[in-house]
N, C-alpha and C positions, 0 to 999 in steps of 0.2 A: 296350661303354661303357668311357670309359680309367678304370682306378684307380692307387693307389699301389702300389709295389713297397716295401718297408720292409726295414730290415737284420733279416737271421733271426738267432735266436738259435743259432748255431749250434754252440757249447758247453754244457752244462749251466751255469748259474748267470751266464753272462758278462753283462756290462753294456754293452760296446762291441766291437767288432772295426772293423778294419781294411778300407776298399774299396780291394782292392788292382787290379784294372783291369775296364775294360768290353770285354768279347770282342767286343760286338755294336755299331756307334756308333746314334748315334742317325737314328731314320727309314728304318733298315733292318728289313726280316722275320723272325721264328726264327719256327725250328716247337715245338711242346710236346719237353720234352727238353732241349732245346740249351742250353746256358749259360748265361748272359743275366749273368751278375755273378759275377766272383772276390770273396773275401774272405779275410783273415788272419787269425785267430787268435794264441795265444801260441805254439799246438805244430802248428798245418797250416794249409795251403790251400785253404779249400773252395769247390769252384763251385756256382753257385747255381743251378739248373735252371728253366725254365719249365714250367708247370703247362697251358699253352696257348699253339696260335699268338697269333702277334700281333707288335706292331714296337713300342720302345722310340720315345715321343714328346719324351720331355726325361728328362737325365741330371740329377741335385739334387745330388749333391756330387762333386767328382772324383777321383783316383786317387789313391792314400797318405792321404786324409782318414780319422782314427777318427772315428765313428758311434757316437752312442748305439742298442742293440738296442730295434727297434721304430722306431726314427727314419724319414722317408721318403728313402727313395734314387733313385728316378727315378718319371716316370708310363710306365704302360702302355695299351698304347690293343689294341683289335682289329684282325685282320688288315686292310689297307687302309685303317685310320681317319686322319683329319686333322683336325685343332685349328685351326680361325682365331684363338683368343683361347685362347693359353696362361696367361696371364696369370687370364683371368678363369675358368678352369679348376680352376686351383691355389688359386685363392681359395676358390670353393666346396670343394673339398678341402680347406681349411684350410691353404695352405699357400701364402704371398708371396713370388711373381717377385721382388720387390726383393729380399728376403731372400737367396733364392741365389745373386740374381748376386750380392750382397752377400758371402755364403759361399764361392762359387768365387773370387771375387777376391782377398780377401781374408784371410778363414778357411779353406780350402781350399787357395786355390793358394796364399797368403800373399802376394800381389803389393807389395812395396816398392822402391824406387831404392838402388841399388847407388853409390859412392864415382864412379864412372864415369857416370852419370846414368842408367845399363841400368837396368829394369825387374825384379827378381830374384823370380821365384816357389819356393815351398814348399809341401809339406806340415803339414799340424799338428803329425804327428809327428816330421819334423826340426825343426819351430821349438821345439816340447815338448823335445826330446833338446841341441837345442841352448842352450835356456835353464839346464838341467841343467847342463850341462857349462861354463857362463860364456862361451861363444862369441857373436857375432855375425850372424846370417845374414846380411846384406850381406857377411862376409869368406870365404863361405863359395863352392866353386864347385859345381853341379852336374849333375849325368849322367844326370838324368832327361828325358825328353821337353821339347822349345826349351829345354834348359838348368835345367830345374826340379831343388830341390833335394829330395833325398830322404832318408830313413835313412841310407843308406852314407855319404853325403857326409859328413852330420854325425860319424856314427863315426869317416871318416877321418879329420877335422879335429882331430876328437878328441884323437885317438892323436900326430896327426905335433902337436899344440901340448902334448902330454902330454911329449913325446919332448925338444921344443926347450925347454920350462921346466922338463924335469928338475934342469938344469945339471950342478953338480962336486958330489957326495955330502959332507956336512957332516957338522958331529959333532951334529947338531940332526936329520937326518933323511939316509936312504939316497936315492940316485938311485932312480928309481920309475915308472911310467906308468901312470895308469889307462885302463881301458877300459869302455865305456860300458857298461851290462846291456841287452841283447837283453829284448823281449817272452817269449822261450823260458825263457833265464835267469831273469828273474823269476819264472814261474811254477812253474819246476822247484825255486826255491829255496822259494816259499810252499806247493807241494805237500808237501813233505821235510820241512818245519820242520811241518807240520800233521803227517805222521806218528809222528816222533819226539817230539812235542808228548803226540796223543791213542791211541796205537798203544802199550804195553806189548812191547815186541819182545823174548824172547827165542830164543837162537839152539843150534841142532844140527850139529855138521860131523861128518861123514863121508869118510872115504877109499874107493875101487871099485880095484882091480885091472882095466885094462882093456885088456890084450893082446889078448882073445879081442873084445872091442869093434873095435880098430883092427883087426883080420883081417875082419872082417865087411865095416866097412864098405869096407877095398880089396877086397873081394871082390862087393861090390854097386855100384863103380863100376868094374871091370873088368868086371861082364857086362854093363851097359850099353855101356861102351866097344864091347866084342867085338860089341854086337846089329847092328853096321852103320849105325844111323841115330843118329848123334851131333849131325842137326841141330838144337839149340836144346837139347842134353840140360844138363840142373842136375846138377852134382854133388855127392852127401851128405858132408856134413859132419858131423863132431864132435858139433856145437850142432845138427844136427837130430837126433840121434841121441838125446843128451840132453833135451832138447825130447820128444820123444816117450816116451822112458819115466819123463818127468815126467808125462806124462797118463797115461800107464799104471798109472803109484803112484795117481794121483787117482782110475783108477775100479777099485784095489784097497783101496783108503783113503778111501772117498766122503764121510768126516766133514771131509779136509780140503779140500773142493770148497767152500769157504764165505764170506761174506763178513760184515760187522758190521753190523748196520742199529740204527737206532734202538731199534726193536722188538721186535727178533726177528734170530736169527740164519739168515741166507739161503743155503741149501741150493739149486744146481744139478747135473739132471742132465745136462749136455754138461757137456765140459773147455771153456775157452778159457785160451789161453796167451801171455801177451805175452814180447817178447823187446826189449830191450835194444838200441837204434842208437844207434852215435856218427853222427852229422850234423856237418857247417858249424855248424848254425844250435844245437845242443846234444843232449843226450841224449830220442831221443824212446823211449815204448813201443809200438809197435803192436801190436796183437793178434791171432793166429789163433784162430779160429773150430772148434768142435768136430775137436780136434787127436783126439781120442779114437777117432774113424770117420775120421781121414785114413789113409792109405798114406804110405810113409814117401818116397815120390818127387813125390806129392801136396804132403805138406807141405816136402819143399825149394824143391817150382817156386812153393810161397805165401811161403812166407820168404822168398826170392830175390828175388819181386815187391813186397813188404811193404818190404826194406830199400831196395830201388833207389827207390822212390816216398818213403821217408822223409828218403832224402839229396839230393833233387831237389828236396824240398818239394811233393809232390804228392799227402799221405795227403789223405782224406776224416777229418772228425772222429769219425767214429763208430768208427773204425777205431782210436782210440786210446782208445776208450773199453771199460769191462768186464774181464774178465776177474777170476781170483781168487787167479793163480801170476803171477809176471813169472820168466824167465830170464835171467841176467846175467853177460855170460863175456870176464875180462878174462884167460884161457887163453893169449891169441894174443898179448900183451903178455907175457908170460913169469911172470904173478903167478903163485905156488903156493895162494896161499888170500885170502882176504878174508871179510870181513860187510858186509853191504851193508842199503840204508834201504830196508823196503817199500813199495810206490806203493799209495796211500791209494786206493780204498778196497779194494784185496784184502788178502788176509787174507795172505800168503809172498810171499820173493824169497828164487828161488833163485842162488848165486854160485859163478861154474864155475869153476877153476882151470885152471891148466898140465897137459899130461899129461906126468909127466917119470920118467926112469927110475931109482929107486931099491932099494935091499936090502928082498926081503922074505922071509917064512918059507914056505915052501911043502913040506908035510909031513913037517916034524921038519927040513929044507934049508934053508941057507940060498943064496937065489939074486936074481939081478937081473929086475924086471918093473916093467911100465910101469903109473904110480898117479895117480890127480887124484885130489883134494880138493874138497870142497862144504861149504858154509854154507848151512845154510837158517836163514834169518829170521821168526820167524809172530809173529803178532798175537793176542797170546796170550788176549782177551778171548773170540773164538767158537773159539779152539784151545787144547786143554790138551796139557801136555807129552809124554802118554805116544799121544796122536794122532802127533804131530808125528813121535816115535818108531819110530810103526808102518809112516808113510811113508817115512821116510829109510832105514830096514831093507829095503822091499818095494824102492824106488829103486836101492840099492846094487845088490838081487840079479839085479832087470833088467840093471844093465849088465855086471854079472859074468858072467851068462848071457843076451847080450847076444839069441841066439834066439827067447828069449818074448816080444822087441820088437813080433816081426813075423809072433806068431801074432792 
């Protein structure tokens, strides 16, 4: 029997997302599994799974449309089913044929005439971005499917009308350009502003000594190297290195495995560890999964896969969800040190530095050796300071004695 397919909620708390396209068109068959609907969010892509065979009978809003969650998004019918009267189908489902064509024409696709007498179709959310922005959509061109306009388009309209009414910098205001705020953008900025808001943050930095670190790890990708089979091998990095005996302090230090709740402060025994991607689209966290029980080539070939899906746009949302540490390493940009803002709701973020080589003392000597720097950040409501303390002590010695990583 056909029912609705409705938008999932597919963030905690969200109120709409994005149908970003139909993998499957309509009156064609999937089997249970198979995709049946992308959607966007502010920080991923999520596809939509079918729960059962069956073939999509009628699609209800079209592609770049935001949906309210819970809204209907297509009907679904059983394998081989056919509808003579869609119409009076949707009815009894509460839901009028006129209405959608109504809604793909118009609200959906945005369908209006162009200065030209063309037909110009939209998204809601370039016609949203573009009313923002004081633009026109008739002036607008775009690159979506028969010319439809989408996000980007408005963005770039954005930018190049930002660029041309800049003009000559006055004593009244600087040359300037703005740029439009991304769904990601916004979110990351209402996340941050919520932590530094309800989060108490204070902060611990630490310096490690970590020569005996960087011997290790050229010495655990030269005997991968040397094994002969280099087909598909990951190579460890710094930041898994770190990453790991980040979990290692947590299940040395299990008071700082915590997170704030309402009620109670929430105590986990696995690790999970997010990390830190710059993307296109803005800074995502994904999370690794009981980093505690991984191997330490385990957790490169998950990192590896974790960032390349984060910069492609192709995390699952749950995957940015959890966790009670994030790692965060602007190392590889030459920073020596930083503090950084914890991602609500865990309780730390840790802030990797440069490894760079400067004068240290080395028994009653003075000599040259290679030192990062760390800021950890806690939330000092379920962490008090002399926890926080006991971690960044145990942290330090892992990588000083970089061995006990990887007992």
């Amino acid at each position: 029997m056909a029912r609705l397919l409705r938008m999932p909620e597919v963030a905690a708390n969200a109120v709409e997302a994005v149908l970003s396209q139909w993998p499957i068109p309509e009156n064609t068959p999937f089997r249970a599994g198979e995709t049946i609907a992308t959607v966007e969010t502010e920080k991923a892509v999520v596809d939509v799974p079918a729960d059962a065979d069956g073939v999509i009978l009628k699609t209800l809003v079209s592609p770049g449309a935001v949906v309210e969650v819970g809204a209907a998004i297509s009907l679904i019918g059983e394998p081989g089913e056919q509808v003579k009267d869609l119409g009076a189908l949707l009815s009894e489902l509460g839901v009028r044929l006129e209405a959608i064509s109504s809604t793909t024409t118009s609200s959906s696709s945005g369908g209006m005439a162009n200065g030209r007498g063309t037909r110009v179709f939209s998204s809601p959310l370039a016609r949203r971005l573009a009313k923002e922005a004081g633009l026109s959509i008739k002036d607008i061109n775009g690159s979506g499917p028969g010319g439809r306009i989408v996000r980007r388009d408005v963005e770039q309209a954005a930018l190049a009308t930002s660029r041309t009414t800049s003009g000559t910098p006055s004593a009244a205001a600087a040359a300037h350009e703005d740029i439009p705020h991304t769904r990601l953008r916004r979110a990351v900025a209402a996340r941050l502003s919520q932590s530094t808001r309800d989060a108490p943050h204070f902060f611990l930095r630490g310096t490690a000594r970590v020569d005996k670190l960087l011997k290790l790890r050229a010495r655990l990708n030269a005997s991968d190297a040397g094994s002969g089979n280099d087909s598909g091998r990951i190579s460890i990095s710094i930041n898994d290195l770190v990453v790991t005996a980040a979990a290692r302090a947590h299940v040395l230090v299990p008071a700082m495995n915590v997170v704030w709740a309402p009620d109670a402060v929430r105590s986990f025994s696995g690790v999970d560890i997010a990390v830190a991607v710059i993307t296109d689209r803005g800074l995502l966290t994904p999370v690794l999964r009981n980093v505690g029980q991984m191997t330490l080539s385990a957790l490169a070939a998950a990192t590896s896969d974790l960032v390349g899906r984060a910069r492609s746009g192709h995390l699952h949302q749950e995957e940015l969800e959890g966790g009670t540490l994030t790692v965060t390493n602007l190392g590889m940009f030459g920073t020596e040190s930083f503090a950084a803002i914890i991602n609500p709701p865990q309780a730390a973020i840790l802030a990797v530095g440069a490894a760079l080589h400067k004068p240290i003392v080395a028994k009653g000597k003075l000599k040259v050796g290679t030192v990062m720097s760390f800021t950890l950040s806690v939330d000092h409501r379920p962490i008090d300071g002399a926890t926080a303390a006991q971690w960044m002590a145990a942290f330090i010695s892992l990588l000083e004695e970089p061995v006990r990583i990887l007992l």
